[in-house]
C-alpha positions in Angstrom: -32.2 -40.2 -22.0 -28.7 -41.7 -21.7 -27.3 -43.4 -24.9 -24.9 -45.9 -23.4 -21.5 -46.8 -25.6 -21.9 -50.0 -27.7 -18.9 -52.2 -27.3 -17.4 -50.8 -30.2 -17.2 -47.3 -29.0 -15.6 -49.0 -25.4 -13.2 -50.9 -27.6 -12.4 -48.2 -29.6 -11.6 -45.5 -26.9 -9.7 -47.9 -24.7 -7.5 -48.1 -27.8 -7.1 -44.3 -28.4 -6.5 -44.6 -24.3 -3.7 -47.0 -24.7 -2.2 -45.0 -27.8 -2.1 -42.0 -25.7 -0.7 -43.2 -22.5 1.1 -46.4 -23.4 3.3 -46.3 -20.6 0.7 -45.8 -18.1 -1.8 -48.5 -19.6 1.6 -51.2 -19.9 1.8 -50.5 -16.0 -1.7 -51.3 -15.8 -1.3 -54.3 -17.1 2.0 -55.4 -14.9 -0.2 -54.3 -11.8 -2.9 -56.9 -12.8 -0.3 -59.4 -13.5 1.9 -59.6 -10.6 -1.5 -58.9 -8.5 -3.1 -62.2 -9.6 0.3 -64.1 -9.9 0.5 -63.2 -6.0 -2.9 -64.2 -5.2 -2.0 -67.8 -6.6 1.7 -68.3 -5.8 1.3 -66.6 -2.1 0.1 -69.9 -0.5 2.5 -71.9 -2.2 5.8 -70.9 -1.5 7.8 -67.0 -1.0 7.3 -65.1 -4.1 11.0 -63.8 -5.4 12.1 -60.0 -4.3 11.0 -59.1 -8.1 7.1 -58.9 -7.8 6.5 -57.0 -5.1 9.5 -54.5 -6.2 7.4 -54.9 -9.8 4.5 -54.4 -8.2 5.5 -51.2 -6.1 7.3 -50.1 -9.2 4.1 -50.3 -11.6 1.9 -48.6 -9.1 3.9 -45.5 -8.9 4.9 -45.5 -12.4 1.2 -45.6 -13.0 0.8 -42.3 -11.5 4.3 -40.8 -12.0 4.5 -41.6 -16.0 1.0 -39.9 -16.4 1.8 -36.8 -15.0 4.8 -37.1 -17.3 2.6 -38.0 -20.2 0.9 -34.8 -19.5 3.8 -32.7 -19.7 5.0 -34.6 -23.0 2.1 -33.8 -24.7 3.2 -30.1 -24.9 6.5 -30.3 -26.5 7.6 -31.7 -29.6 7.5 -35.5 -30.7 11.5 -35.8 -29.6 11.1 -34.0 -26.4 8.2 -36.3 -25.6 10.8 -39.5 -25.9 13.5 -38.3 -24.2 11.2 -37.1 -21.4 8.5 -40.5 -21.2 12.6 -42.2 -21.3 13.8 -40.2 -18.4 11.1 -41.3 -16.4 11.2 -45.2 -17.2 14.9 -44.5 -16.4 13.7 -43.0 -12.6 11.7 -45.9 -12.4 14.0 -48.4 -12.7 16.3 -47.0 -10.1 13.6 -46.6 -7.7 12.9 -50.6 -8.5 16.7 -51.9 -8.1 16.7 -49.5 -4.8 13.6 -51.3 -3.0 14.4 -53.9 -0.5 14.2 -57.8 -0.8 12.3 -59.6 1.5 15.6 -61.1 3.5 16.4 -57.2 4.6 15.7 -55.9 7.9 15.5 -52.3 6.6 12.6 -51.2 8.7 9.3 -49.0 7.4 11.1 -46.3 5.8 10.2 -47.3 2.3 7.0 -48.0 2.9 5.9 -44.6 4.0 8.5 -43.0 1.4 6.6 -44.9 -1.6 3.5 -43.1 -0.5 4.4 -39.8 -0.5 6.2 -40.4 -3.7 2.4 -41.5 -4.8 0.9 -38.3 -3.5 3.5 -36.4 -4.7 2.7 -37.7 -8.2 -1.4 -37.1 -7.7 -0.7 -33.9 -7.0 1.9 -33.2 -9.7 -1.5 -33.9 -12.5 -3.0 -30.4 -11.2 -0.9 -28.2 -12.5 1.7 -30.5 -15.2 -0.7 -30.1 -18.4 -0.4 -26.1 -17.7 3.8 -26.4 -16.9 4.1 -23.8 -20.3 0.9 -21.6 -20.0 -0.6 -18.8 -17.8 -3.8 -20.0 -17.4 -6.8 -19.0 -14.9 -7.4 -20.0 -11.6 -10.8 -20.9 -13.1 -9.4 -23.1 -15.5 -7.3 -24.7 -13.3 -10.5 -25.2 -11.3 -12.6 -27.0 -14.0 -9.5 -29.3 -14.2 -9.5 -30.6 -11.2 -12.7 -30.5 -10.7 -13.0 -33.2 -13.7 -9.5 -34.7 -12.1 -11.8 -35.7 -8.5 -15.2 -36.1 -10.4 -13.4 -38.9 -13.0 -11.8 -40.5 -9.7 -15.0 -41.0 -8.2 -16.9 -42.2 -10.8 -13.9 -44.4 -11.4 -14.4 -45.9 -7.9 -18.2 -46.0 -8.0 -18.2 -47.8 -11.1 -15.6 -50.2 -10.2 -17.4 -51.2 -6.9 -20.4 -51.6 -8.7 -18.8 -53.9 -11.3 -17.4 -56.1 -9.3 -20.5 -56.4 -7.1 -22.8 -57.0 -10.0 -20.0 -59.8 -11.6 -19.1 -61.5 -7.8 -22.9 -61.8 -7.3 -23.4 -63.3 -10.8 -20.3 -65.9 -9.7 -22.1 -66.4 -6.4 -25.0 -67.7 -7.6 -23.6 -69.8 -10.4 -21.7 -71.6 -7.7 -24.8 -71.6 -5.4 -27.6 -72.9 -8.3 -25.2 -75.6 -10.0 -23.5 -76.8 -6.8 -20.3 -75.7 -8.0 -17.0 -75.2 -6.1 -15.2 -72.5 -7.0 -11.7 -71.3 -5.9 -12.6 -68.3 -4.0 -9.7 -66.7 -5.9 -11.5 -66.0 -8.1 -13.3 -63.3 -6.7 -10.1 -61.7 -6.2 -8.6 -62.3 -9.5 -12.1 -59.9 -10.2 -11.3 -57.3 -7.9 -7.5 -57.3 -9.1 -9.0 -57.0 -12.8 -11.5 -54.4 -12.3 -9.2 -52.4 -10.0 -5.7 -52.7 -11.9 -6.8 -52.7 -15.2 -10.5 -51.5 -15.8 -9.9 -48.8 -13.5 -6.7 -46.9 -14.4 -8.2 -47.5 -18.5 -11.0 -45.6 -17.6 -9.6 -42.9 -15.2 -7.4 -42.2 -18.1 -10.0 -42.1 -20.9 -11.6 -39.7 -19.0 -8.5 -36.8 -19.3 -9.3 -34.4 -21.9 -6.5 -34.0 -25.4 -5.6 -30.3 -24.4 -6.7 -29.2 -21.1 -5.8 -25.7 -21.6 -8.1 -25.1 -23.8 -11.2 -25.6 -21.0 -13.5 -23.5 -21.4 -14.3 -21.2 -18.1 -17.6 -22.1 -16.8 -20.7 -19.9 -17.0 -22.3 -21.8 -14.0 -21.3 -24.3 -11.3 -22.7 -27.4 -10.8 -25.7 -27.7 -8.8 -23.4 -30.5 -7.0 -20.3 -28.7 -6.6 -22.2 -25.9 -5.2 -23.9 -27.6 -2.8 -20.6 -29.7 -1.6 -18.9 -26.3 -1.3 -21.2 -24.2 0.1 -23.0 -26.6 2.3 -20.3 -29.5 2.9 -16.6 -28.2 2.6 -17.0 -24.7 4.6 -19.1 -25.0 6.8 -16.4 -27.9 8.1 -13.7 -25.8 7.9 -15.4 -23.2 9.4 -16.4 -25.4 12.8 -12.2 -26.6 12.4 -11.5 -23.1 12.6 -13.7 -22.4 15.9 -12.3 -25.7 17.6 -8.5 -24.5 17.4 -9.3 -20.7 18.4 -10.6 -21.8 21.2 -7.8 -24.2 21.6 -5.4 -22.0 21.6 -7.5 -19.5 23.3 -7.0 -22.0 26.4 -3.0 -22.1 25.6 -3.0 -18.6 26.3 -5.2 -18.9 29.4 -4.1 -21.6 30.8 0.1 -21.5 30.2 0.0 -25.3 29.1 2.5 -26.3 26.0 0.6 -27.5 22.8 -0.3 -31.2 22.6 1.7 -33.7 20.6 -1.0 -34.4 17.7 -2.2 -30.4 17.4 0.2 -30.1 14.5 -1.0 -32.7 12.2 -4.6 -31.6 13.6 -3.8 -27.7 12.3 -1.8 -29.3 8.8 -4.8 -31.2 8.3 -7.5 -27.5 9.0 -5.2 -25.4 7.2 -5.4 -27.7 4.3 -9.2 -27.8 4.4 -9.5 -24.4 4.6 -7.2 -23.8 1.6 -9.3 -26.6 -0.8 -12.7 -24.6 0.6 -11.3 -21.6 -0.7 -9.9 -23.4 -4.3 -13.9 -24.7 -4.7 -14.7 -21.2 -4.4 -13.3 -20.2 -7.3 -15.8 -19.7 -9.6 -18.5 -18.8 -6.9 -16.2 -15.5 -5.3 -16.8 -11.9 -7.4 -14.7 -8.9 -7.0 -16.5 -7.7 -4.8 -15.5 -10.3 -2.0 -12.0 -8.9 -1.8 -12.2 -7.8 1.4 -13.1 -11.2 2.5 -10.6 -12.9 0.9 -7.9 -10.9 2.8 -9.7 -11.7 5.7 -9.5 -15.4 5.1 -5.9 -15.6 4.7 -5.5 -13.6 7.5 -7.3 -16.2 10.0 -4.9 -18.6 9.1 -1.5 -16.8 9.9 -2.4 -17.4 13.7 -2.8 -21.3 13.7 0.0 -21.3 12.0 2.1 -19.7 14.3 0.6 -21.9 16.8 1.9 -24.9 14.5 5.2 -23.7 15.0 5.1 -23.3 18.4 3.8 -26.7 19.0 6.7 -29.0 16.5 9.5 -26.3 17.7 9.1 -27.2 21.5 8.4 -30.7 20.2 11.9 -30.5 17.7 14.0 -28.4 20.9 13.2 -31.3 23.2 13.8 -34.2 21.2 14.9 -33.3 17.9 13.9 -33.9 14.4 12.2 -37.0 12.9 10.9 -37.3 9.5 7.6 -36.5 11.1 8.7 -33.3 12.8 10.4 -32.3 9.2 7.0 -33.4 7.4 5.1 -30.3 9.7 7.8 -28.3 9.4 7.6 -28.4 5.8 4.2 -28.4 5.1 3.9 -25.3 7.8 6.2 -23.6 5.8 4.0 -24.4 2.2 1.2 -23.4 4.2 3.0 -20.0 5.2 4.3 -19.2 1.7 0.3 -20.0 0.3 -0.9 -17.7 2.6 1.5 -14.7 2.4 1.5 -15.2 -1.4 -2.6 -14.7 -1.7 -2.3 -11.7 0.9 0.7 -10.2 -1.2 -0.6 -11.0 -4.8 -4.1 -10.1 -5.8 -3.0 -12.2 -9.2 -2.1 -14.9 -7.3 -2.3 -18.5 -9.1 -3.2 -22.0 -7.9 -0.9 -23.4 -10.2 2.5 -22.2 -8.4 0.7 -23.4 -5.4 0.5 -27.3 -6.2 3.4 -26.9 -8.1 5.0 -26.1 -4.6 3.4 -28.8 -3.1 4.6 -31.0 -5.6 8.1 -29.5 -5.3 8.8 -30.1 -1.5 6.7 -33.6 -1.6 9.4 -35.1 -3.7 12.0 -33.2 -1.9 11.1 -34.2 1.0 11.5 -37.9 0.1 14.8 -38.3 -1.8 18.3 -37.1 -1.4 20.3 -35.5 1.5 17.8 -32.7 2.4 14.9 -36.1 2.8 13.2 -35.8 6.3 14.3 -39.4 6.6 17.8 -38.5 6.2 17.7 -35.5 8.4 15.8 -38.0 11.2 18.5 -40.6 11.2 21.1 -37.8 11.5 19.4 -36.0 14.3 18.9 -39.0 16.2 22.2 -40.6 16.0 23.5 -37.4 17.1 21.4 -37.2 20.1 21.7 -41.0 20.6 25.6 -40.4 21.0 25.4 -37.6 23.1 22.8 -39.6 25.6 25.3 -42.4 25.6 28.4 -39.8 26.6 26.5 -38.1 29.2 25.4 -41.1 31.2 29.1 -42.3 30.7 27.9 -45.3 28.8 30.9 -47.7 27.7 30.4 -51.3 26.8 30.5 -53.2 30.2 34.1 -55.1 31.4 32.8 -58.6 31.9 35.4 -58.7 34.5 34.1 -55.5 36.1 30.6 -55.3 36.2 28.6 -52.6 34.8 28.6 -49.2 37.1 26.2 -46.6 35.2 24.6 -44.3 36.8 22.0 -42.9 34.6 18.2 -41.8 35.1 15.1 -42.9 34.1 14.3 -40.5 32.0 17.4 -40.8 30.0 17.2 -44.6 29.7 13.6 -44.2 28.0 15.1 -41.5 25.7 17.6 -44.1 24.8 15.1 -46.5 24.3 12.9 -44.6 22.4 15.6 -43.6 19.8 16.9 -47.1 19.9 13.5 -48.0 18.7 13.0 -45.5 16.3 16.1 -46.0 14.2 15.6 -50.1 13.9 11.8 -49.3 13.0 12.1 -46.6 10.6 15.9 -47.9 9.1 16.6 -51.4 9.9 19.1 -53.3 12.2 21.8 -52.0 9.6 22.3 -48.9 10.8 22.0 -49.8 14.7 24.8 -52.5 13.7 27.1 -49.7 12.5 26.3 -48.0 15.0 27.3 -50.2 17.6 30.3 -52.8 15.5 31.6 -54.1 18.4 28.4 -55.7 19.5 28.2 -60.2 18.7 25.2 -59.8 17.0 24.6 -64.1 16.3 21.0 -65.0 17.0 19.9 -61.7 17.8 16.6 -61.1 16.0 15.7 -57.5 14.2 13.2 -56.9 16.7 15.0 -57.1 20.2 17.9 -55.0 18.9 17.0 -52.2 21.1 16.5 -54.3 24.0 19.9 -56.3 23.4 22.1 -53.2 22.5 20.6 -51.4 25.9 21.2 -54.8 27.9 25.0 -55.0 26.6 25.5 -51.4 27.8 24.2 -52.3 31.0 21.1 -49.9 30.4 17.3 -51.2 31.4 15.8 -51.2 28.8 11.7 -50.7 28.9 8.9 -51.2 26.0 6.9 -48.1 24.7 4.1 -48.9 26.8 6.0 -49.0 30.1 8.3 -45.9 28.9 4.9 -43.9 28.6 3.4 -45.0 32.1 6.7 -43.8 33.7 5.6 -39.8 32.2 2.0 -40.2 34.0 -0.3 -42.1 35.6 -4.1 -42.5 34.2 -5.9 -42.8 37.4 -8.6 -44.1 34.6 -6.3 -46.7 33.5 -4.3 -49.2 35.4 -1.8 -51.6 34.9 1.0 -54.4 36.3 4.0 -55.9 34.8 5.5 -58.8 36.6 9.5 -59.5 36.3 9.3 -63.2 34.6 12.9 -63.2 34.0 13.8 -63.1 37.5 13.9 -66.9 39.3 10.8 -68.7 40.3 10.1 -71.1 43.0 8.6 -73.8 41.1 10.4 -76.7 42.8 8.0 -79.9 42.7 5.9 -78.9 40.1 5.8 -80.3 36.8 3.7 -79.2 34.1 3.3 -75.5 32.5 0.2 -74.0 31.0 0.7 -70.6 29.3 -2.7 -68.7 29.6 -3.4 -65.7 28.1 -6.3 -62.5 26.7 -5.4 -64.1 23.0 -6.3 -67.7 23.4 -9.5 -67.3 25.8 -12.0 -68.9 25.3 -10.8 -71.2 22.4 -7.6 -72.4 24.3 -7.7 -76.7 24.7 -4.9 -77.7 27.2 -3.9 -81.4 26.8 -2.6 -81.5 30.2 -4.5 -84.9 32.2 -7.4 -83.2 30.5 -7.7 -79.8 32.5 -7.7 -76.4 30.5 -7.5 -73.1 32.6 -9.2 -70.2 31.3 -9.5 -66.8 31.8 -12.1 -64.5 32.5 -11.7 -61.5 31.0 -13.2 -57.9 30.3 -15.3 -58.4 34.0 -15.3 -56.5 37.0 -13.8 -60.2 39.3 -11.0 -61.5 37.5 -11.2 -65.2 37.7 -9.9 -68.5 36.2 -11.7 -71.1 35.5 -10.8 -74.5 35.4 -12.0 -77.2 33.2 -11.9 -81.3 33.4 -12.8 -83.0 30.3 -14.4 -79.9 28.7 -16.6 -79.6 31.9 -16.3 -76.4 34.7 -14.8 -77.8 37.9 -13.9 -74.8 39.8 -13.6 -71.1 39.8 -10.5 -69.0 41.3 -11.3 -65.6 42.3 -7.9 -63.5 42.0 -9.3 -60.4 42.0 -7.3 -59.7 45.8 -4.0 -60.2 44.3 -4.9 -58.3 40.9 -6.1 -55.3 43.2 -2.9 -55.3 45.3 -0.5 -55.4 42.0 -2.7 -52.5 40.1 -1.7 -50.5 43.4 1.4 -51.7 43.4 2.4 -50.4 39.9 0.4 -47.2 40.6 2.7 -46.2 42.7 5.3 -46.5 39.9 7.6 -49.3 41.3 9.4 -51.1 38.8 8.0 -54.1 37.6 6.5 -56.5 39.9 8.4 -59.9 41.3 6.9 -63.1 40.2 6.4 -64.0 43.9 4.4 -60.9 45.0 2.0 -61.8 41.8 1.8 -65.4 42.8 -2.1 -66.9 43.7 -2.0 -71.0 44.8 -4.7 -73.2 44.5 -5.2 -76.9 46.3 -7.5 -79.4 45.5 -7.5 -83.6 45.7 -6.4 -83.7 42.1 -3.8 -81.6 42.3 -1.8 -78.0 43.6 -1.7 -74.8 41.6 1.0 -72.3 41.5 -0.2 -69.0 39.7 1.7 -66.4 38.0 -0.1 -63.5 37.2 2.3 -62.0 34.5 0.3 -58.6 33.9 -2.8 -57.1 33.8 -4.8 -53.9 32.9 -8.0 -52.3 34.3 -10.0 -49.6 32.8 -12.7 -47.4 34.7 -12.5 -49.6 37.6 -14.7 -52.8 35.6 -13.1 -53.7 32.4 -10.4 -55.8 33.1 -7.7 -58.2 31.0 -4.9 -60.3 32.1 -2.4 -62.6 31.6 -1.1 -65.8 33.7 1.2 -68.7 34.0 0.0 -71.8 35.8 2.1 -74.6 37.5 0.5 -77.7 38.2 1.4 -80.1 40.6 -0.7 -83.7 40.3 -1.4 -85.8 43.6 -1.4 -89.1 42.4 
């Protein structure tokens, strides 16, 4: 039978929660704060820098300052302050460093803030056993209750707020009430940023060292182990022998993603063999050994695959991030085979370690990125004898393709990741007025007298996907569109909802069908259908034989009738397996009367 708390007991233990983790709990609170202040003041005007910054700040102070609560707990009453101060301290730079809203500093923060979250989950497996040699056993049962109380956390959260949005629901429906549907998130941002957190933390136990080691496992944990976890890892393990079993059979370099793919094995592998813990006996040594030595193959393969990656382009905070990790992965796996004693503590404490390292300071992969790229940036630039072009001169470069995409590419890659500040101090002598942040690439190239090409195009010019086809038609070059005087933009995105207001005809688009066609409309009624599947054909050809982008009048299809002429532009289109087809047009209309 379950005895359920009565709301005493909940009141009572969400107190002794708070008293133990103040700091966390007061972050809670901000979360749910600035969370429903944003779901009201969003529609009404900009919210100021401050709450999102707030907001970012609270939800990895939540994280951060319990993992620091954790260590507190061990040492004595003054340590505790001056350690809980140091990391309100951290977290108030971190706040006055975020962004506001009016900077162009690309994506970097965003992916840095959550690492520095992950780093911080991971940081609560090992920080309440920083000053004690404990088992790998013990450090097993914690974790295990770590996952188990995040799950229930989640289950019981989704459940709550089912059971009080339903309740809502059909007050509104029975007394033919309107209410705000913010409401229903003001719910959600309760249960999630208060009820939640409250109760993940209630669930930590006072002094975690003092687990004791289990005499049995859970009939749950052993079935997701045995049955769930490994026999997943094991099937990860097949797929990339026989991977790289073809490498060596077939001579062909690594794929782009296998890194990520073997990170991502290697990890699984690794957590299989933490959730065997408690099931392995001394007698399974030989295994073990075994185990660890499976991996040192993929990951030699893993640096195989980022160092041709890193030798032909060089580093981005990506490459560094499987570089890193390969190397954690390395040390974890010559540290088992090395240390029959070995501990899963110095393990996540590694993790930890290079997660956080990895993120701030000089040695950050985002740091290291920018540098590498600039560099290579530069020496593009000096090879092709790039200079800013004499406006009495002309522009004479000779460069190839290749390197113009390269140029591109890193062009795009610094404004993304790090903003138009560092392009613009890259580049000071550029008249940057009215430029926006997101045709800086384009603009930089196109003032160096270099053609410059979006990612898509950049990756049809490596190969051509006889599966795939595609056309690009040159709209900035002139067009012959003497005597005609109205213009209706049609395109994949407005189809079929677009109304034109033009003399009451609306062109429309068929798309996703083997015949391209347009269709035109009078007064909401079908007059007409243009088959332009001819010209369509020709310009898929066309770009499949890699010519640059198409004129506007080789993609041109007219159209006569008594009401009026036609001039149409087909701007670009794409064709998959020969059927499924999209595309994009500009008509000109000419009336007769």
């Amino acid at each position: 039978m379950i005895n359920l708390p009565s709301l005493n007991e909940v009141k009572v233990q969400t107190l002794k929660t708070m008293q133990r983790f103040p700091l966390p709990a007061l972050c809670a609170f901000i979360i749910t704060y600035l969370g429903i202040y944003l779901t009201h003041e969003s529609d009404l005007n900009t919210p100021p820098d401050w709450v999102w910054q707030g907001l970012m700040t609270s939800m990895l102070g939540l994280i951060s300052l319990t993992a620091l609560n954790l260590v507190a707990e061990t040492t004595t009453k003054f340590n505790r302050g001056l350690i809980m101060l140091g990391g309100v301290l951290l977290l108030g730079l971190y706040f006055i460093t975020l962004p506001s809203k009016d900077e162009n500093v690309g994506s970097l923060w965003a992916m840095r803030h959550i690492f520095l979250m992950l780093g911080s989950f991971a940081a609560l497996s090992w920080v309440p056993f920083w000053r004690q040699n404990i088992s790998n056993k013990i450090l097993w049962l914690w974790c295990s209750q770590l996952i188990a109380s995040l799950i229930v956390t989640l289950f019981f959260a989704i459940v709550l707020f089912l059971g009080l949005a339903a309740a809502l629901w059909s007050i509104e429906a029975l007394f033919s009430l309107n209410i705000d549907e913010k409401l229903y998130f003001d719910i959600w941002i309760l249960i999630v940023g208060l009820f939640g957190p409250l109760f993940f933390l209630s669930q930590f136990v006072v002094k975690p060292e003092k687990l004791k080691e289990p005499k049995s496992v859970s009939g749950f944990m052993g079935i997701f182990t045995k049955y769930i976890i490994s026999p997943l890892a094991v099937a990860y393990m097949v797929i990339l022998y026989t991977y790289t079993a073809k490498i060596l059979l077939t001579g062909e370099w690594p794929k782009n993603v296998l890194g990520w793919l073997v990170i991502a094995f290697l990890g699984a592998a690794i957590f299989a063999y933490f959730l065997w813990t408690p099931l392995l006996k001394k007698t399974w040594d030989k295994y073990r050994r075994i185990f660890w030595l499976l991996l040192l193959p993929q990951i030699a393969l893993l640096f195989v695959a980022i160092g041709w990656r890193i030798h032909a382009y060089s580093w981005t905070e990506n490459r560094y991030f499987v570089v890193v990790l390969g190397l954690w992965l390395l040390g974890t796996t010559l540290y088992f085979l090395i240390r029959k004693d070995a501990k899963f503590k110095w393990i996540f404490f590694a993790l930890t370690t290079i997660i956080f390292v990895s993120q701030i300071g000089p040695l950050s992969g985002y740091n290291i990125g920018k540098t590498s790229q600039l560099s290579r940036l530069q020496d593009l630039l000096v090879n092709a004898g790039v200079k800013k072009p004499d406006p009495l001169q002309g522009v004479n470069i000779k460069i190839d393709k290749q390197s113009e995409n390269e140029i591109a590419s890193i062009l795009d890659y610094i404004n993304d990741r790090f903003g138009e500040s560092t392009l613009k101090i890259q580049f000071p002598s550029l008249d940057y007025k009215l430029i926006d942040h997101y045709d800086l690439p384009e603009f930089i190239m196109d003032e160096y007298g270099l053609n410059y090409r979006f990612e898509w195009e950049r990756n049809n010019d490596d190969y051509i996907d006889t599966d795939s086809l595609d056309f690009y038609t040159d709209m900035q070059q002139p067009l012959n569109i003497a005597g005609y005087d109205w213009k209706v933009q049609t395109n994949a995105y407005e189809y079929p909802n677009k109304k034109s207001s033009i003399n009451g005809y609306d062109f429309r688009l068929k798309q996703n069908d083997k015949t391209p066609t347009i269709k035109i409309y009078f007064e909401n009624n079908l007059i007409d259908t243009i088959d332009v599947s001819t010209k369509f054909e020709s310009l898929l050809k066309a770009r499949n034989l890699q010519t640059e982008s198409i004129a506007p009048e080789d993609a041109v299809v007219n159209y006569e009738s008594d009401a009026f002429d036609a001039k149409i532009y087909l701007t670009n289109g794409w064709q998959h397996s020969g059927e499924n087809t999209r595309f994009e047009a500009e008509v000109y209309l000419r009336f007769n009367n």
